[in-house]
C-alpha positions, 0 to 999 in steps of 0.5 A, a space after each residue: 500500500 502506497 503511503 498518503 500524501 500530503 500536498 505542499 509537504 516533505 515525503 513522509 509528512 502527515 497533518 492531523 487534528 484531534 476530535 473536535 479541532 482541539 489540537 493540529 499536528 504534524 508528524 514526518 516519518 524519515 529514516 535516520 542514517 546509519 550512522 546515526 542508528 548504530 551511534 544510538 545503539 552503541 550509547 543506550 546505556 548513556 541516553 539510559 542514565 540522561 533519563 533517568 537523571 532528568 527523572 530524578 530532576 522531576 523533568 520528563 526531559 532536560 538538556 544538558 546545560 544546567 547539569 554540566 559544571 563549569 570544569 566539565 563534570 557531571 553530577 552523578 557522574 562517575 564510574 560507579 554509575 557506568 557499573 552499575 549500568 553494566 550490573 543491571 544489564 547482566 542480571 536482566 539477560 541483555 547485551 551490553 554495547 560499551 558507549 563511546 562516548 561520556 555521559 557529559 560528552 554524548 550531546 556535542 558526539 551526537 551533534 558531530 555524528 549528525 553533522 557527518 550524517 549531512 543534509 538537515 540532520 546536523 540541524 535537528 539535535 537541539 529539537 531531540 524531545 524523545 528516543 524510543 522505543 523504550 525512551 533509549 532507542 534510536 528513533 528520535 521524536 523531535 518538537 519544534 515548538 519554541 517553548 517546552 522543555 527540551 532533553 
């Protein structure tokens, strides 16, 4: 089945309304560049610990700037964290990838990965409102709304 079009809009890109015209919406569904994709997968365990840190901040989601100190450490940052990562990973039966990058390093690797990626990638990192599936995978939810908060 040929998916819908939308006139006067990117491929993939569908408008909606709720009920009764409470709210309009877009959503645009394009694949990511694999380098990107596996870049996400390497770093679950660190989108993993970004959430839950912004859970423990009483945020659904927060960028990095507030909780990034001046000398470039972390708050919560430290080895134990990563160990403990790797602990609960082994008890459930998964498969731990070792990131690549630090927890305080992950927003600007991103950002270059995106960068080498090309075309508007390196444009949409700063609009990162979600990973999914299971709010570490690599698929993005990105929200350009100017207000809200964003990871």
């Amino acid at each position: 089945m040929a998916t819908p079009k939308t006139p006067n809009a990117p491929r993939g890109t569908v408008h909606g309304t709720t009920s009764h015209s409470l709210a309009n919406f877009i959503v645009r569904a394009i694949p990511m560049p694999e380098s990107m994709t596996t870049f996400l997968q390497v770093n679950q365990s660190i989108i993993s610990r970004l959430e839950r840190e912004a859970q423990h901040e009483g945020h659904d989601h927060q960028h990095q700037p507030h909780s990034v100190h001046e000398n470039g450490a972390v708050e919560g940052d430290g080895a134990d964290g990563l160990v403990g990562d790797e602990e609960a990973a082994i008890a459930n039966g998964e498969i731990l990838q070792r990131p690549t990058v630090r927890l305080e390093e992950f927003w600007v690797a991103f950002q270059d990965v995106a960068k080498a990626a090309g075309g508007e990638w390196g444009r949409r990192v700063d609009h990162v409102w979600a990973f999914g599936p299971n709010r570490v995978g690599p698929n993005l939810l990105l929200d350009y709304r100017s207000e809200g908060e964003r990871w």
